[in-house]
C-alpha positions, 0 to 999 in steps of 0.5 A: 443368613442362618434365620433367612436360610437355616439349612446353612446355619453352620456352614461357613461360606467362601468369599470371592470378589470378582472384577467386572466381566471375571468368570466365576465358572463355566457351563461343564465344569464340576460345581463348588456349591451354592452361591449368594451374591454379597454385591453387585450382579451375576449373569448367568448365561447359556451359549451367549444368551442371558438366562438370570441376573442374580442380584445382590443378596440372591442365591443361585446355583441349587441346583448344580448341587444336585449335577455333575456340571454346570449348565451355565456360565455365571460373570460378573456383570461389574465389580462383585463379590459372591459367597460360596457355600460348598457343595459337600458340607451343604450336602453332608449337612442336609442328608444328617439333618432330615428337617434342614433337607425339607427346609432346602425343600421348602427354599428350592419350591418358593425359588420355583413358584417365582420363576412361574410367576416371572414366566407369566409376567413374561407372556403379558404382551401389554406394559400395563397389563404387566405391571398390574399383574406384578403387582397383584402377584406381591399384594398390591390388591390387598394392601399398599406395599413397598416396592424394591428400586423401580429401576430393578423393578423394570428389568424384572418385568423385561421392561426399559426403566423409560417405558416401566415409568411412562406406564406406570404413570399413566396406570397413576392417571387412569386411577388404576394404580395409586401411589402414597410413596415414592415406591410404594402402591397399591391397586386403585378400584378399577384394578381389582 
């Protein structure tokens, strides 16, 4: 974890497993830190309604480090564990070392360019037109690349995994997609 994220690199994380529909905390209530999810999925939700899921092996709770209150309420979506690493050493930490701050710098802007680009996806009315703008957006233009579950991929796009593969077969089809792998593509010529 400490080569993905060195601002981290010597904070020891709290685990906490969390049995399905358990609240891991509430909106108000005072932040313990920065949390990754080591299984399963969290729903973070805002006055009932779904704001993000973070998945196994995501972060979420940046920028509570920074609020006296949660905005949110995170529950596990179905058995899951989290770690959490705490807001005071995550703090202490970056305020001793200036270049671990500007890697949590670094860390908090690429987590803001991928919600733009999720945002933009989200404005694309058109399936098709969706799915060929994620995949120019993780370098499907310049090369074939190796995409996560497409169950995964589908909910990201706000897509039914059903209407996600009726698509992207007709994208195959039509020649604009071109598939060399189970889950790995690329963008034919009449895409680019």
């Amino acid at each position: 974890m400490a080569a993905e994220l060195p601002f981290l690199a010597g904070i020891r994380p709290v685990r906490r497993d969390l049995a399905a529909g358990e609240t891991l905390f509430r909106a108000g209530e005072a932040p313990a830190g920065l949390y990754r999810v080591a299984a399963g999925r969290i729903v973070l939700a805002r006055a009932g309604a779904r704001v993000h899921v973070a998945e196994a092996g995501n972060f979420f709770g940046e920028s509570a480090l920074f609020d006296p209150a949660h905005k949110v309420d995170a529950v596990a979506e179905g058995a899951a564990a989290v770690e959490c690493y705490g807001a005071g050493p995550v703090l202490l930490h970056l305020k001793a070392h200036p270049d671990l701050a500007l890697a949590f710098a670094a860390f908090v802007a690429r987590r803001l360019n991928g919600t733009r680009a999720r945002l933009e996806l989200a404005r694309i009315r058109s399936a098709g037109d969706r799915i060929l703008a994620f995949l120019r957006q993780s370098g499907a233009a310049e090369a074939a690349i190796e995409l996560p579950p497409l169950i995964g991929v589908a909910r990201e796009l706000g897509m039914t995994h059903e209407a996600f593969y009726r698509t992207l077969r007709r994208l195959v089809a039509d020649g604009l997609v071109i598939r060399e792998g189970r889950r790995r593509l690329r963008l034919g010529p009449g895409a680019l």
